[in-house]
N, C-alpha and C positions, 0 to 999 in steps of 0.2 A: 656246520659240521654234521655229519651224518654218525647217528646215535645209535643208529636198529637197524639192522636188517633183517626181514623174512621172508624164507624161501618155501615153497612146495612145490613137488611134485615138478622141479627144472633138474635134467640131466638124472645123475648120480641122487642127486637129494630127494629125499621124499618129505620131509617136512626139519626145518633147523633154524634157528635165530641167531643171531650172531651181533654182539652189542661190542660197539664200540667207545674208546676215549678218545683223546687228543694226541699228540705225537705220533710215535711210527707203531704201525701196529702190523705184523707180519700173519700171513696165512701159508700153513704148510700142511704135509698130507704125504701118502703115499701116491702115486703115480693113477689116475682114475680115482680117488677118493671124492674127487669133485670141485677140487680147490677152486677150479676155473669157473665154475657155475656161479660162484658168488660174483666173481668180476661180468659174468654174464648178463648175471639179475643187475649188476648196475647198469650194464649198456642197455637194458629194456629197460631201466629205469630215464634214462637219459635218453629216449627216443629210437632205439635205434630199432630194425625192422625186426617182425615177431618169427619167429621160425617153428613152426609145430614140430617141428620134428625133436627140437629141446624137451616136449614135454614127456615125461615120465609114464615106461609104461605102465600100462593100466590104469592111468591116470585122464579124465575130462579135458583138467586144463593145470597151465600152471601159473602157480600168482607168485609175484612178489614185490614185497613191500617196504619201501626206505622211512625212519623215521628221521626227519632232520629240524638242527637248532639252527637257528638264525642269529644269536644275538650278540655275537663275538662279528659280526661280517662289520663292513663299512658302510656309508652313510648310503653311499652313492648304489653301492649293489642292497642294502635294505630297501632301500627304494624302489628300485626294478621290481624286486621280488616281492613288495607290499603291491604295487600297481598288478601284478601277474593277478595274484591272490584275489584281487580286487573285480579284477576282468572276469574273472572266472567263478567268482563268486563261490571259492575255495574258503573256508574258514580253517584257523590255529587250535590244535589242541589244548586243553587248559594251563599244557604246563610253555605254552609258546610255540609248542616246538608243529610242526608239518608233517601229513603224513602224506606220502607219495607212492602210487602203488599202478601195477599193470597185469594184466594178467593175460595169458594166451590158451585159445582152444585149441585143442586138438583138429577140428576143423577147420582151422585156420584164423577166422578174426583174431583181432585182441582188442582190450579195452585200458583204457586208461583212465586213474582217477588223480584228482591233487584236492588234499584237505574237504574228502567228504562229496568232490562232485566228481562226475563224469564230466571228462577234457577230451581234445582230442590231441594223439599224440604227442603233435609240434608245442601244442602248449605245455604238459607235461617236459618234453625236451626244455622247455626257454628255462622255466626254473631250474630241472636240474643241472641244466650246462652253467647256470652262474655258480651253483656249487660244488660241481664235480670237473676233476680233468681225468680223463682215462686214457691210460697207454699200456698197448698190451705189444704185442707182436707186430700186427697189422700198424697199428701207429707209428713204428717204425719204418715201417714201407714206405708209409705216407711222407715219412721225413724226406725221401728222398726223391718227393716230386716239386718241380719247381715253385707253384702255386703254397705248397709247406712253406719252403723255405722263404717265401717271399713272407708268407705272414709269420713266420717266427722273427724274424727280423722289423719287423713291423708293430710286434709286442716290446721288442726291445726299443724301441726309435720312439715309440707313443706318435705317429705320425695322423692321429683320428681328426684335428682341425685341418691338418694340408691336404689328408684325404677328401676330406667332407667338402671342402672348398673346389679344389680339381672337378671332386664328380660333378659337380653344381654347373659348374662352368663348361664342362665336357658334352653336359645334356644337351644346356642352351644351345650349344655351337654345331652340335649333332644335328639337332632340333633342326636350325637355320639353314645347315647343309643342306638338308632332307631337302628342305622349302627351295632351295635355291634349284637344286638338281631338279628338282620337279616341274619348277617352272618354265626351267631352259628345253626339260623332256617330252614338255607337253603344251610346249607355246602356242602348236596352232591347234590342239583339241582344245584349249581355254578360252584361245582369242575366237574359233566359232562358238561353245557354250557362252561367253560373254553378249555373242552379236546376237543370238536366241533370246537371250533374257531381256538384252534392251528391246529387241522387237516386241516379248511381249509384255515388257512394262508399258511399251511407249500406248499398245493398244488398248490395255485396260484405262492408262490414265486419262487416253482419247474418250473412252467411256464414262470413267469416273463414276463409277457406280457406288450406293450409299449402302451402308449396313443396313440388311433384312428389306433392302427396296426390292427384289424381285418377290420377297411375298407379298409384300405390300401391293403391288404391281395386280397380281393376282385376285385381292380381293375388289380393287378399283374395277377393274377390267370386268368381274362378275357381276357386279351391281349394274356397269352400265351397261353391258350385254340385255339387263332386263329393266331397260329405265321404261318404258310405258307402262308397265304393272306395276313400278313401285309408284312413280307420280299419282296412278289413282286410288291405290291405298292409300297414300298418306293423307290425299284430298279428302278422300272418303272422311277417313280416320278424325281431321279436323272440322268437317262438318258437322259428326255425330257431336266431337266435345264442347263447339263454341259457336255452331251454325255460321263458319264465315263458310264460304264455296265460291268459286271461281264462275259455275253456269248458275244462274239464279231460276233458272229452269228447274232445277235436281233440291232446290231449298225446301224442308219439309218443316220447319219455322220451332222444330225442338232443337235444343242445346242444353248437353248434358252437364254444362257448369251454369248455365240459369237453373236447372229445375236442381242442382245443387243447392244451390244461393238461396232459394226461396225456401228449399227445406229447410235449411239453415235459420234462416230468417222468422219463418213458423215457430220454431222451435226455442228462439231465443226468446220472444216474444209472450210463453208460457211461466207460470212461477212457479214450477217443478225444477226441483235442483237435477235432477236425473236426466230430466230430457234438454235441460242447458249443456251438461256433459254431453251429451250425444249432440248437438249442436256446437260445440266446440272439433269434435272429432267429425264434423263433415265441413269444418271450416278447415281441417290441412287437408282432407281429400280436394276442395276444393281449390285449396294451394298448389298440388300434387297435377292435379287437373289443367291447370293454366298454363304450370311450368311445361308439362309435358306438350301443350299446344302452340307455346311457341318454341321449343325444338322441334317441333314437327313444321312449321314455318322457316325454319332458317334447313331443316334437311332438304327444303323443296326449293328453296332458292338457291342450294349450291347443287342441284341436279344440273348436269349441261343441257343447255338447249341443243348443242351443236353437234353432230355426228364428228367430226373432226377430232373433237377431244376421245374418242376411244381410238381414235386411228392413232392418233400423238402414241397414244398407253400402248396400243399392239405394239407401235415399232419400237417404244422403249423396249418393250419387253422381250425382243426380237433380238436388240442391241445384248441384253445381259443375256440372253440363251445363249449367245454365241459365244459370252465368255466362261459359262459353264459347261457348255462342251469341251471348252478347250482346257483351262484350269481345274475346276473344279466342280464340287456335287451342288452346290451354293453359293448368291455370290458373298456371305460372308468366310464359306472358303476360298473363295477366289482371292481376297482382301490380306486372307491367312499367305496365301502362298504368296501372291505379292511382296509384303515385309521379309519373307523367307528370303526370295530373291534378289531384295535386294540386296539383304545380308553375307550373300553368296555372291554376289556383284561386286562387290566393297572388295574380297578376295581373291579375285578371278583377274587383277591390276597386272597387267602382262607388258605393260609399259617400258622403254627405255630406263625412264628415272624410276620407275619402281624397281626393275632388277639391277640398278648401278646400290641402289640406296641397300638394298638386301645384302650385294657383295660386299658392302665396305662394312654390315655388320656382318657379315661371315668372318671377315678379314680381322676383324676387331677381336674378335671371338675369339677366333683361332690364333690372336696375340695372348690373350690373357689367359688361354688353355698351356699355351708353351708356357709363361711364367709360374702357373700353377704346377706345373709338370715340371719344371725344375726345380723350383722350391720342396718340392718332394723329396727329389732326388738328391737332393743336397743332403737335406736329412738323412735317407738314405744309407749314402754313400758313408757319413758323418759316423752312424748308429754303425757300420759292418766294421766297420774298425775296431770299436770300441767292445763289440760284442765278440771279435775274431779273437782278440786279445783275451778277454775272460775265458770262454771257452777254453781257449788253448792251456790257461792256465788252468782250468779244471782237470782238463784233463793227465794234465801233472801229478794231480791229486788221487787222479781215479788208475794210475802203477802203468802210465803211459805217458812218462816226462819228455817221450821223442818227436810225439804226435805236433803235427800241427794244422792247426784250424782253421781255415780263412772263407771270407764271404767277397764275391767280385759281383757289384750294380754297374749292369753294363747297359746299353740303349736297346730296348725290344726292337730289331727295325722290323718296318713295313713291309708287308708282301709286294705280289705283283699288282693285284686288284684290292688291297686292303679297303675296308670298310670304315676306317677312321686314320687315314696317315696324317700326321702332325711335322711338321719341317721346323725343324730345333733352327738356331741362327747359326752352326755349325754346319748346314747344310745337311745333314742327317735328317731322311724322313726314316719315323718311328711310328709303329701303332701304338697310338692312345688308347691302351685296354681301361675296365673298369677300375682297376688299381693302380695306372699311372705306364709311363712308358719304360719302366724298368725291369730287365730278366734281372733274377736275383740266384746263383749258381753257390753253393754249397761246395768249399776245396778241402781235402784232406792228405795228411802224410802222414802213414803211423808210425814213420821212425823217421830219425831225422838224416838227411842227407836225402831222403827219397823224395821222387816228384811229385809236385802235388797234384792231384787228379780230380775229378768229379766226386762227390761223396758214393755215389754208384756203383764207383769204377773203384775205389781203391778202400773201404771200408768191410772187415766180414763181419759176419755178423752180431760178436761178439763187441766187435769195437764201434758198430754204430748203436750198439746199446748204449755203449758208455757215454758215445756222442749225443745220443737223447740226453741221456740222464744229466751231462754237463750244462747243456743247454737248460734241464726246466731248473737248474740248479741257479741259474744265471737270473732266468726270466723269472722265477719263483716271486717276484717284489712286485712284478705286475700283479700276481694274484691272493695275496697277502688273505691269511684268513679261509682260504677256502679248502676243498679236499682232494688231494691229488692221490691215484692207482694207478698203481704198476702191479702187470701181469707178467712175472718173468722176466723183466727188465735188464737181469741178469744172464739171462741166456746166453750161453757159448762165453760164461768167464768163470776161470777159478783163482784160488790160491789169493795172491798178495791183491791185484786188482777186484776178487770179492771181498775183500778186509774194507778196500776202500771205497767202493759202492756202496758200503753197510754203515761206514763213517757217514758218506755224502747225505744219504739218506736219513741219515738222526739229525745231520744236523738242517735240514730241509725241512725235516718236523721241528723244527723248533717255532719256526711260522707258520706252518700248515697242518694240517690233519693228514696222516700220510699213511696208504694200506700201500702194501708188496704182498705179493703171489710170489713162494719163492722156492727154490730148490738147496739154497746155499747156505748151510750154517752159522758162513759168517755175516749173512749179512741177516739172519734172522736171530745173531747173539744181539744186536743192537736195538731191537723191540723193545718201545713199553710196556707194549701189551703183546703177547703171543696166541694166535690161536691154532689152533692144528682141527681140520677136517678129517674127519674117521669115517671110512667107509670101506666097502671089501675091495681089495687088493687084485692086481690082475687076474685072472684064474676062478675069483673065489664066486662066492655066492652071490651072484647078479642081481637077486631080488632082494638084497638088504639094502637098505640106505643109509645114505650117509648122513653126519649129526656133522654138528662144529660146537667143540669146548674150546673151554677159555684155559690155558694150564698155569702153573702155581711155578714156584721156582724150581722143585723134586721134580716136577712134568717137565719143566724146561728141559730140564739135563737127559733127562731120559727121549726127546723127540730130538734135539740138537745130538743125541751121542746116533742116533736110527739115522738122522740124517748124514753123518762122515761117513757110514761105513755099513748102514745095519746093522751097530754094533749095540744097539740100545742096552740089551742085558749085560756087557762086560766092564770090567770095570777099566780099561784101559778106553774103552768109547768115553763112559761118564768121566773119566779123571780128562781127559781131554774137552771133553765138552764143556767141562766146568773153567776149562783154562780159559776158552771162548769168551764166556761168558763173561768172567772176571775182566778180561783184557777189555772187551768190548765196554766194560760200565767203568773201569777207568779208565779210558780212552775220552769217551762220554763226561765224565767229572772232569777232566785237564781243559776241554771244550769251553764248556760251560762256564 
């Protein structure tokens, strides 16, 4: 339920609050006093795009701000709206309740907040679209595009599992067309990309090259490049430690692990504790000493004797250059793209039995897309009945007992080159749109014996107000609990069908939280609550603004006697006014 609302500095208002209860709560005014600004501040409050030019002159920007309760909703929309709050990391004011706000520059951005953080927009919008319905003027245009009416009937049907299921099924079978057409489109650009990949599979795996072998390759290849300078270092190197050598010519008969040893030995020998320690510490040098003497013996026996073996190394390494030129910068890129393609191999099946095997799940597809798609339509068809029927009889109620209402679900067909045709078992191909292959066309007769026509064609404007208003009066049980506006709803009706717009409407709040923007006395005698916006009148002082009070029953009679006639000060407006009002609250008690 929305509790608060504040405005600044939008249209006519320069700054106003405006608190709400439950039931029907009417807003009225003189003609530019501003009344629309409120219904305004809701549609910025509900996402809808920011327009500088609303804002007030001499004013920055303009904010406003909805206070709202949650705790009357149902289980299912508490939830939504806790997961929103959640995402956003919006918190609840102490007393439960939500505050939701936007505001627009003059400049042009706008900003949006919900409980305390900056959102953007659309998330702003999610919340308050589960709380709010607005229907102003423009709403009713909308009624009469096919795409409306398809989902007003679609609130009435609860058709969300046979939708959810259809589109499920409409993806996959999209999906597989795609894949099908594609493969037949581009059979021989896959079947050459296919014969490319095996060629250069077949040549790396002729290769067969190992993870990080071409560095490896590299390091082999520099050492033997310089094997006579290393073989006499190492020689050298183990003569100094152990005096073995290869020419007994070059023997100079020291060895750096004998005169270890002996120091060693010296040293143990003494009964100084000091110099045993240090006698134990030239016993791991001499450990150190040995070990490292014969690693230097086993590096010298796997030196090649043979010039061959660096030739083997060059041409390996000949072999992997060639696959780096071609694949990649490495050959463990080479390895990477390898796996890639074959990955890509696996897909590229341009086969007989691969495309028979594809068609027959296209074919499958596209059976269980038709059964999904008339199980819709059944419902459908089912739900226009039963909705044409209510309606019509609202409309009995609303001082048009001629009117009649009907809904026809006929088969969407397919174009010429359609992008999804579905072929019913009827023979009928139809586009499989995202919503099912059904047009959903909206019939109207405002008097009886007359033809019925398009809602379009034969509706003015006054009477497809009434056609709204029948309808959320109908569909109202789909949204139990939440808050519905009407902006003018009433436009282009008087007399006995305003009595009964003003009926419809209390009793609509009886489950809802229900605001009207209204011109009609009688349908604002039926308010729980009345407000009236006060602001300068055509003509007057452009730079005052407008306020909105809440009036008392004395106010009542004197804004309902201004609205028949302008007659507020006489007493023949107020004695009339007050008959309104009387009538309208026993009307309202016989109801109840």
């Amino acid at each position: 339920m929305l509790a608060e609302i504040r405005i600044e500095s939008l249209g006519a208002i320069g700054a106003a609050i405006a608190e709400f209860d439950g039931g029907l709560t009417v807003l009225t005014g003189e003609t530019g006093a501003g009344k629309t600004m409120v219904v305004t501040g809701l549609h910025l409050l509900g996402g809808a795009r920011a327009d500088s030019t609303k804002v007030r002159s001499g004013a920055d920007r303009a904010v406003v701000e909805g206070r709202f309760l949650t705790a009357e909703l149902s289980d299912v929309v508490t939830t939504r709206i806790n997961e929103m709050l959640d995402s956003s990391g919006a918190e609840r004011d102490d007393d439960g309740s939500v505050i939701a706000a936007r505001s627009v520059s003059r400049e042009g951005p706008s900003r949006a907040y919900l409980g305390g953080r900056s959102v953007p927009a659309k998330s702003l919008s999610g919340f308050t679209n589960e709380l709010l319905t607005l229907h102003g003027q423009n709403d009713q245009l909308r009624l009469l595009r096919p795409d409306q009416q398809r989902a007003a009937l679609d609130r009435y049907a609860d058709v969300a599992a046979n939708l959810r299921r259809y589109r499920t099924l409409r993806d996959e079978w999209l999906a597989a067309r795609r894949d099908l057409d594609d493969r037949h489109r581009r059979a021989r650009e896959l079947t050459q990309e296919a014969d490319r990949l095996h060629f250069a599979l077949n040549e790396i795996d002729l290769v067969a090259p190992q993870p990080g072998e071409d560095d490896a390759l590299v390091d082999d290849i520099h050492r033997m490049s310089e094997l006579d300078s290393l073989r006499d270092a190492v020689q050298t190197a183990r003569a100094k430690l152990s005096g073995a050598v290869d020419d007994a010519d070059s023997a100079d008969g020291f060895s750096a692990a004998n005169a270890v040893g002996q120091a060693r030995s010296v040293l143990e020998n003494t009964d100084d504790a000091a110099l045993k320690t240090l006698a134990g510490q030239l016993g791991g040098a001499l450990a150190v000493l040995v070990d490292v003497t014969g690693e230097l013996g086993h590096f010298l026996s796997e030196l090649p004797s043979d010039a061959r073996t660096l030739e083997a190394k060059l041409a390996r390494q000949a072999e992997l250059r060639t696959l780096t030129r071609k694949y990649a910068a490495d050959i463990d890129g080479v390895l990477a793209w390898a796996r890639e393609s074959r990955e890509r191999l696996a897909q590229l099946d341009v086969s007989e039995e691969t495309l028979t095997e594809l068609e027959r799940r296209v074919d499958a597809l596209h059976a269980k897309v038709v059964d999904a798609a008339q199980a819709l339509t059944k419902v459908r068809v089912k739900a226009a009945k039963g909705l044409s029927k209510a309606v019509t009889a609202e409309l009995s109620g609303l001082a048009m007992a001629g009117a009649e209402f009907t809904i026809a679900v006929a088969p969407l067909e397919a174009g010429a080159e359609d992008s999804a045709p579905l072929t019913l078992p009827s023979g009928t191909v139809v586009h499989a749109g995202r919503d099912g292959v059904d047009s959903v066309d909206f019939g109207f007769a405002p008097h009886r014996g007359s033809d019925i026509l398009p809602l379009n064609k034969s509706a003015s404007g006054g009477e497809l107000s009434r056609v709204m208003l029948a309808l959320e009066v109908v569909l109202a049980a789909s949204t139990e609990g939440t808050t519905m506006v009407f902006d003018e709803v009433d436009a282009g009706v008087g007399g006995r069908a305003a009595v009964q717009i003003g009926r419809r409407l209390a009793r609509l709040a009886r489950t809802h939280q229900v605001i009207v923007v209204t011109h009609l006395p009688q349908v604002a005698a039926y308010a729980d609550v009345h407000l009236v916006v006060d602001g300068p009148a055509s003509g007057g002082d452009r730079a005052k603004s407008s306020g909105v009070r809440r009036l008392d029953d004395g106010s009542r009679v004197a804004e309902l006697a201004r609205m028949l006639a302008g007659l507020g000060e006489s007493d023949s407006g107020r004695a009339h006014a007050r008959e309104l009002l009387d009538a309208a609250r026993c009307d309202r008690e016989k109801a109840s």
